[in-house]
Backbone bond lengths (Angstrom), bond angles and torsions (degrees), N, CA, C in turn:
res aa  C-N    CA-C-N  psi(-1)  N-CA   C-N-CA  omega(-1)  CA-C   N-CA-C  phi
1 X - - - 1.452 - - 1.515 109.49 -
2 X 1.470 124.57 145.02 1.458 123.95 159.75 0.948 119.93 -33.39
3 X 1.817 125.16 -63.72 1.381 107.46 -156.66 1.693 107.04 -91.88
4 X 1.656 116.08 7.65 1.751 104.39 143.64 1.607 132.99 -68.33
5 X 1.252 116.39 -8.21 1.238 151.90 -148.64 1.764 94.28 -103.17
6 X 1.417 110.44 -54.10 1.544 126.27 -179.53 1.681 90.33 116.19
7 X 1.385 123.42 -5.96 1.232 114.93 -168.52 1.668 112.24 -76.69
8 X 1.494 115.40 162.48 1.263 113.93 152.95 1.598 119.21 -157.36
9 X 1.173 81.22 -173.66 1.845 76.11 -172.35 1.354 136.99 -34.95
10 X 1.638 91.20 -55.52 1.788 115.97 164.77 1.572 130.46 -63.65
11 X 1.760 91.86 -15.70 1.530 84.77 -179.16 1.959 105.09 -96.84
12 X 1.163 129.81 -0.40 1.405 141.52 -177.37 1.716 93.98 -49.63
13 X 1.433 91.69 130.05 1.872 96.87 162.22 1.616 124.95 -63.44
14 X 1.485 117.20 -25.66 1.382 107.60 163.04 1.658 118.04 -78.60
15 X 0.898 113.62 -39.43 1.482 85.02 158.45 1.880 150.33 -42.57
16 X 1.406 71.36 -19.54 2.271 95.13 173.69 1.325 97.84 -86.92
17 X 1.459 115.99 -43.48 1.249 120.40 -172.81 1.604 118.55 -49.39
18 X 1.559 86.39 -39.10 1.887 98.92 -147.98 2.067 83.02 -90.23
19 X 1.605 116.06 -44.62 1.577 88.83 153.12 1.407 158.46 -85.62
20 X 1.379 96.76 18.44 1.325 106.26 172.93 1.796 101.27 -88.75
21 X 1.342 138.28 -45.45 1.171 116.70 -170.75 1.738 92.02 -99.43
22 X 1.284 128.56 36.13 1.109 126.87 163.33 2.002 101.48 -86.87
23 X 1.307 115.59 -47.61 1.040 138.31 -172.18 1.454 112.24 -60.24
24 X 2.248 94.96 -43.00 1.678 99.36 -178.57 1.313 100.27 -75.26
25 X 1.664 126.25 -23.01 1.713 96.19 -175.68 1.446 105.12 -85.56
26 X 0.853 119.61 -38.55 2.224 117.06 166.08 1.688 101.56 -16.01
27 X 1.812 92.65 -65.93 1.342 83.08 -168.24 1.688 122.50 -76.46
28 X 1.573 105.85 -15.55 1.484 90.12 -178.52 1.864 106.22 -79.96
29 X 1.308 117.73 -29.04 1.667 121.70 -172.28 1.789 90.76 -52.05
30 X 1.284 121.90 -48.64 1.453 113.32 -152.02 1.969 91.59 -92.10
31 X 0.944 132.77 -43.64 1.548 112.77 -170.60 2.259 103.98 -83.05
32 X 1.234 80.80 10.55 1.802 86.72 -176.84 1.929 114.97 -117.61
33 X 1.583 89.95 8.43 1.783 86.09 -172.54 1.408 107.64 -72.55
34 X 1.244 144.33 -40.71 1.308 135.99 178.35 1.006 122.79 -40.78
35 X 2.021 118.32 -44.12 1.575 135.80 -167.04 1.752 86.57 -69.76
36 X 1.348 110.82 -40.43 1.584 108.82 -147.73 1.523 95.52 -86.40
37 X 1.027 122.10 -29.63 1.465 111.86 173.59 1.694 116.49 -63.38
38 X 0.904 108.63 -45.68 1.977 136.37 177.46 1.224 90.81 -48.90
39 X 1.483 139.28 -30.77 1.423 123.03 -148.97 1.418 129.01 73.02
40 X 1.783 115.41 1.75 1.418 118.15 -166.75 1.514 98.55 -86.13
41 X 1.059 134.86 -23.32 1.427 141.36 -169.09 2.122 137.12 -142.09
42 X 0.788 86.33 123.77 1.576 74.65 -164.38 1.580 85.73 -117.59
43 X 1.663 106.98 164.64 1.630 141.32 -164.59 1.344 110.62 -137.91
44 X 0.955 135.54 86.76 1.264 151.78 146.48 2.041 136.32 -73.72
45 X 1.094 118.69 165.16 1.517 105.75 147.26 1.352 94.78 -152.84
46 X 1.829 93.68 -174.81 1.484 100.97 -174.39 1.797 81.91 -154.41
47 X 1.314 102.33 -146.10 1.717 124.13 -178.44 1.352 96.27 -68.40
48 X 1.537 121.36 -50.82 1.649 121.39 -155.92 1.316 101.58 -82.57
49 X 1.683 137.78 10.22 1.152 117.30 -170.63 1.648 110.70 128.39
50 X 1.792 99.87 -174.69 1.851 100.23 -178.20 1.737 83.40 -110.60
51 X 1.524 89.80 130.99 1.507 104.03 168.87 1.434 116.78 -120.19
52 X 1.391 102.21 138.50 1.907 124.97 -179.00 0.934 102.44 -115.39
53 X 1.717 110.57 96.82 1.243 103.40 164.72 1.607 129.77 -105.93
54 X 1.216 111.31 148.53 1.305 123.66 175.71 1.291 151.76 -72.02
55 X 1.558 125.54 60.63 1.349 123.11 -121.15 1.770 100.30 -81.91
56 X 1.318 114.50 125.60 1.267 128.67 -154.07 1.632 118.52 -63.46
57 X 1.166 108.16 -12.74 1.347 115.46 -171.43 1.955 109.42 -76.58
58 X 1.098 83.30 -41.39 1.295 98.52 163.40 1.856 131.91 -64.97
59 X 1.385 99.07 -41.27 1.819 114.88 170.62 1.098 109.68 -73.72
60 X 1.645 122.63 -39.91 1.440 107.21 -154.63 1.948 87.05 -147.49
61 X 1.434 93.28 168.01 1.297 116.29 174.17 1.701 105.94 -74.97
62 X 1.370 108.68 146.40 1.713 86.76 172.54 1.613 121.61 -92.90
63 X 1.132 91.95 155.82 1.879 107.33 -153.71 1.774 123.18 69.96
64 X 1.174 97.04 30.22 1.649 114.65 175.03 0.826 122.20 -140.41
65 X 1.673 145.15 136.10 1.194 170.64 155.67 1.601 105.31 -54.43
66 X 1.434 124.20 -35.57 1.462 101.47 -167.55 1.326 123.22 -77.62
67 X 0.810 141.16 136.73 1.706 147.70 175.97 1.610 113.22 -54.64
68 X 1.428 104.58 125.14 1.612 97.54 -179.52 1.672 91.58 -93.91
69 X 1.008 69.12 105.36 2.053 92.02 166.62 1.789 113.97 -80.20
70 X 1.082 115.81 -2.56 1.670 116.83 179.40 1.603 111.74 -95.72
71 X 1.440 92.08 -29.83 1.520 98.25 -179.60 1.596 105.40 -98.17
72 X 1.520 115.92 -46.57 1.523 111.20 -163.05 1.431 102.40 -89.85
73 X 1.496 143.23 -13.74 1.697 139.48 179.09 1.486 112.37 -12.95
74 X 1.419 114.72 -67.49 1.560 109.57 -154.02 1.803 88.82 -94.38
75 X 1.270 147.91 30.22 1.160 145.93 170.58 1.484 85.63 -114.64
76 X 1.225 138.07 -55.89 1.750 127.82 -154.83 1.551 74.40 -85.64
77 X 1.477 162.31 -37.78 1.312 139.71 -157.88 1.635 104.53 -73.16
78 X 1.420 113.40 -26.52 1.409 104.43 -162.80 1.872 103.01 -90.35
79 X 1.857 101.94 -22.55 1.189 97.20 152.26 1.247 144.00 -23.04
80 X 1.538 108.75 -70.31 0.863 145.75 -149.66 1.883 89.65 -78.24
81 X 1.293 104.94 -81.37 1.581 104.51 163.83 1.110 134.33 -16.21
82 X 1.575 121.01 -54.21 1.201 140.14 140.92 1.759 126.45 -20.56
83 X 1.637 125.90 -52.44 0.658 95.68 158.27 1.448 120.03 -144.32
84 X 1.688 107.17 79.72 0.985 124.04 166.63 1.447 93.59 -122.67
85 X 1.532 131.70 15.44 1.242 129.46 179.05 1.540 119.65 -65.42
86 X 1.594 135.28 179.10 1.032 114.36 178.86 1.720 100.75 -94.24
87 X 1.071 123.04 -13.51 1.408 121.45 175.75 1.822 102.52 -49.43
88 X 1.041 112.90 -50.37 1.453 124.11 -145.49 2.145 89.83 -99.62
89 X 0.958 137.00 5.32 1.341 115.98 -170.53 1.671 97.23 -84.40
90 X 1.006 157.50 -22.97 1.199 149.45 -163.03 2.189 123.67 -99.02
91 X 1.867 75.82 0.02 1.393 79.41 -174.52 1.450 118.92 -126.43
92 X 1.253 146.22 168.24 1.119 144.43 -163.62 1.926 118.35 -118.43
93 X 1.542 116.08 152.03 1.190 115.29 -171.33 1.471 114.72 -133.74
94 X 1.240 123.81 148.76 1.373 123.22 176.57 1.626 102.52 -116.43
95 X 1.375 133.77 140.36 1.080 160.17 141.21 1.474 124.05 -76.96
96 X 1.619 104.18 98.44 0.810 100.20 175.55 1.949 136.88 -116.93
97 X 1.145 112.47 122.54 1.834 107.60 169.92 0.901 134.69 -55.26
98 X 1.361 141.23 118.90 1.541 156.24 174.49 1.567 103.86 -119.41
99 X 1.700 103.92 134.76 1.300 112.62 152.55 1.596 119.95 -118.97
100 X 0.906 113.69 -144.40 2.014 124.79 171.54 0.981 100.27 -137.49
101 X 1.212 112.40 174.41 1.606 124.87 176.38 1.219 151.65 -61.92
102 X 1.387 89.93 -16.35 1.671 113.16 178.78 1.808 103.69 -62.83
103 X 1.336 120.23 120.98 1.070 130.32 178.84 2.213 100.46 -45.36
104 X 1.307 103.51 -175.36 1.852 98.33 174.25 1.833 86.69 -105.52
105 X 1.128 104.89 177.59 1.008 118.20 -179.01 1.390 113.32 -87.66
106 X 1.699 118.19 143.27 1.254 127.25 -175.65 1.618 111.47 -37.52
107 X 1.943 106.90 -55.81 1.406 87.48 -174.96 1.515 102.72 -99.77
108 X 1.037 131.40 99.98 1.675 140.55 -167.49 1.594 94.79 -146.11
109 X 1.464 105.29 131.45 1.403 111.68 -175.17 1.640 114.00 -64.28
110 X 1.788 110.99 -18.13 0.901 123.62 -170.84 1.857 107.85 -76.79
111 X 1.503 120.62 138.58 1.493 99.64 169.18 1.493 119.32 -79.64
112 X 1.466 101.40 -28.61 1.517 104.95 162.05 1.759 123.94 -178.66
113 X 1.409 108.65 -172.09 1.853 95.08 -160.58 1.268 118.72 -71.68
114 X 1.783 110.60 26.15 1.346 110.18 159.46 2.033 116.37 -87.33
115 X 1.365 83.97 -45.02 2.006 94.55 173.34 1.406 93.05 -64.08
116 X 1.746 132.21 -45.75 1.940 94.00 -160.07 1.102 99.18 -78.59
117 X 1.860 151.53 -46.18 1.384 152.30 159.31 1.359 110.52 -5.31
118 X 1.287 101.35 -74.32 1.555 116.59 -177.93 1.446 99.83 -56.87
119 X 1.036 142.80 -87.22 1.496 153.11 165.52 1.834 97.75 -10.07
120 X 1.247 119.28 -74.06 1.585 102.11 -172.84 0.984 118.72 -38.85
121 X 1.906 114.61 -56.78 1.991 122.99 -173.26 1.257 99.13 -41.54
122 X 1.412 114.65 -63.18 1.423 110.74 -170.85 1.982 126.19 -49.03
123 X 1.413 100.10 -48.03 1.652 92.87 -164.92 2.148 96.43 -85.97
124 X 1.286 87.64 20.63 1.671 108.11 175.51 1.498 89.86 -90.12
125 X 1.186 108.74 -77.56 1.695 110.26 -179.22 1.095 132.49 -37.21
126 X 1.898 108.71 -39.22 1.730 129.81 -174.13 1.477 88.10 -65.09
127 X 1.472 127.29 -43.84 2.231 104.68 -166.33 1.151 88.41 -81.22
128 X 1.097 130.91 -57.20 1.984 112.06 -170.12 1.287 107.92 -26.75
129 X 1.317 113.34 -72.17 1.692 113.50 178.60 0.808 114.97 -38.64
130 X 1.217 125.38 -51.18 1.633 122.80 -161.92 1.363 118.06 -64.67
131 X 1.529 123.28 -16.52 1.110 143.43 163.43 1.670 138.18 -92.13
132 X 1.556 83.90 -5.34 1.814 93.97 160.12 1.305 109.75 131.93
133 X 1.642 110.42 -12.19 1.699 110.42 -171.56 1.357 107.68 -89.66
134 X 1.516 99.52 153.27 1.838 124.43 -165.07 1.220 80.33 -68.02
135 X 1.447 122.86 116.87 1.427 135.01 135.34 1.692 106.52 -51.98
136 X 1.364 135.46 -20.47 1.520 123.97 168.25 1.367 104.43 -78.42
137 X 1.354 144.38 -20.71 1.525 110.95 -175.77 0.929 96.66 -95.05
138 X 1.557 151.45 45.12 1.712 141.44 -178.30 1.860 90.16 -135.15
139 X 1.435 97.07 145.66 2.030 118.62 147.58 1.133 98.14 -107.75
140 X 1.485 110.41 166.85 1.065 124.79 158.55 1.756 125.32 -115.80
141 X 0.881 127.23 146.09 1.846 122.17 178.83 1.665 98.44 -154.07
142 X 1.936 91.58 148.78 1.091 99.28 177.52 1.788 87.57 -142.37
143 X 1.574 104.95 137.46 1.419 118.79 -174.54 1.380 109.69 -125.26
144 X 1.727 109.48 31.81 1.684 95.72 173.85 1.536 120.88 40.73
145 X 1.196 123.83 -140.53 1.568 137.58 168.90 1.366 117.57 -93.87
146 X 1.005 127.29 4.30 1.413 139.49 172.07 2.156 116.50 -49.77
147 X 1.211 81.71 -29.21 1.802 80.04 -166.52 1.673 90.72 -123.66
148 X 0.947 141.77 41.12 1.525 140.37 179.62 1.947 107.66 -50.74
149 X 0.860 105.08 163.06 1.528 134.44 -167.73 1.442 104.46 -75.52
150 X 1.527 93.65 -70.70 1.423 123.72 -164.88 1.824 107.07 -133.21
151 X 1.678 88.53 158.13 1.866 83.73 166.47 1.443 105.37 -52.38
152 X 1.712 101.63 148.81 1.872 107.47 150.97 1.025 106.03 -77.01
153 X 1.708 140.10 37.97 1.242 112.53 163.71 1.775 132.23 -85.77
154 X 1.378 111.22 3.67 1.549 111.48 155.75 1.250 102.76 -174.34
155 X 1.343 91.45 172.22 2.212 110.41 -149.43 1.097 89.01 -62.40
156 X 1.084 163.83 -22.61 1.471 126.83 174.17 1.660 110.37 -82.52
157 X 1.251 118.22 -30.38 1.920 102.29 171.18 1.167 99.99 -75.05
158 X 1.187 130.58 -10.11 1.529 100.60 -178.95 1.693 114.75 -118.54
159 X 1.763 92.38 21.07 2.153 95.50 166.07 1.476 73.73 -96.63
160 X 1.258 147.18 -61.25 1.938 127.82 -165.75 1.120 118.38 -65.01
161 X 1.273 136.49 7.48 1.417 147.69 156.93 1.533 106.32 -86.48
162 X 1.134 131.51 -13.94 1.650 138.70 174.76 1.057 102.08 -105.55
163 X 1.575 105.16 90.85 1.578 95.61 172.93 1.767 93.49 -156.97
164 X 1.635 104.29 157.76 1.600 96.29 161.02 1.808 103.91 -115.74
165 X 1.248 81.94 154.22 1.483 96.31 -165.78 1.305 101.25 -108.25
166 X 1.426 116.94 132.05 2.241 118.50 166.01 0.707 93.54 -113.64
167 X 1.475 104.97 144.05 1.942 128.04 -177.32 1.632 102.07 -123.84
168 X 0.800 87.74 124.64 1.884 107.59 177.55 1.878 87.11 -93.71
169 X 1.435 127.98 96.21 1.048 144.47 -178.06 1.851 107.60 -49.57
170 X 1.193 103.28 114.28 1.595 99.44 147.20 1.377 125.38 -62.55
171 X 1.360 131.59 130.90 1.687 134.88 176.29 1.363 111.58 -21.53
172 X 1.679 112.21 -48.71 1.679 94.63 -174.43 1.036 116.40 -118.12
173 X 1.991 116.17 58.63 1.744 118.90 168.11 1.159 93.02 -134.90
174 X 1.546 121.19 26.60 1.399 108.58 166.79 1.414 128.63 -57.37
């Protein structure tokens, strides 16, 4: 039994666990309500962690990797803030790429929605850095259409299937 152990309920490491990203989603719901009202960003979790995701229509052009920086700036700045915070220095994040189904286009630099997926997480990662965050506590992944949201059966499940997703890592999906 635990408490032959000296253990008890309260002293279990998932419980630190489960308030420490209890605390990180506090803090991301309240420095993220503007994005989340806009529709630019949604907050979720699951098993792997608290996820912010980035719904792509908004970041990027479709069938492009580059970041619209005119529209998204002070959303990737608070990012960025976010987690260069002191809440967040001890823990690690994955970035992840999602597309939909729609093949890329013939002339698209991309060969397909594995390079632009992969390609978004990443030049997702390049402004974080550029703004001060540990490029060591982040992966990167890109899953094409593989992990979709919703059916692709019409343009709106498949603009929420375009999205990149950040994972504020649970301890054991490192």
């Amino acid at each position: 039994r635990l408490s032959d152990l000296g253990n008890n309920i309260n002293s279990l490491p998932s419980l630190e666990k489960g308030k420490s990203l209890g605390l990180a989603k506090k803090k991301a719901v309240s420095l993220f309500a503007p994005d989340v009202k806009s529709n630019r960003i949604t907050i979720t979790s699951d098993e792997r962690g608290l996820i912010i995701t980035l719904l792509s229509d908004n970041f990027f052009e479709q069938g492009s990797a580059e970041l619209n920086i005119n529209e998204t700036r002070e959303t990737l700045l608070r990012l960025a803030d976010f987690f260069k915070s002191a809440e967040m220095k001890n823990r690690r994040f994955r970035i992840e790429g999602h597309t939909d189904n729609a093949p890329v286009a013939e002339n698209s630099k991309y060969l397909s929605n594995w390079e632009l997926s992969s390609e978004r997480a990443i030049n997702v990662l390049h402004y974080l850095a550029d703004y001060g965050v540990d490029e060591n506590q982040f992966s990167v992944a890109g899953y094409a259409d593989t992990r979709p949201k919703f059916s692709n059966d019409t343009p709106e499940s498949r603009a929420y299937n375009r999205r990149v997703d950040i994972i504020i890592l649970d301890e054991g999906h490192f």
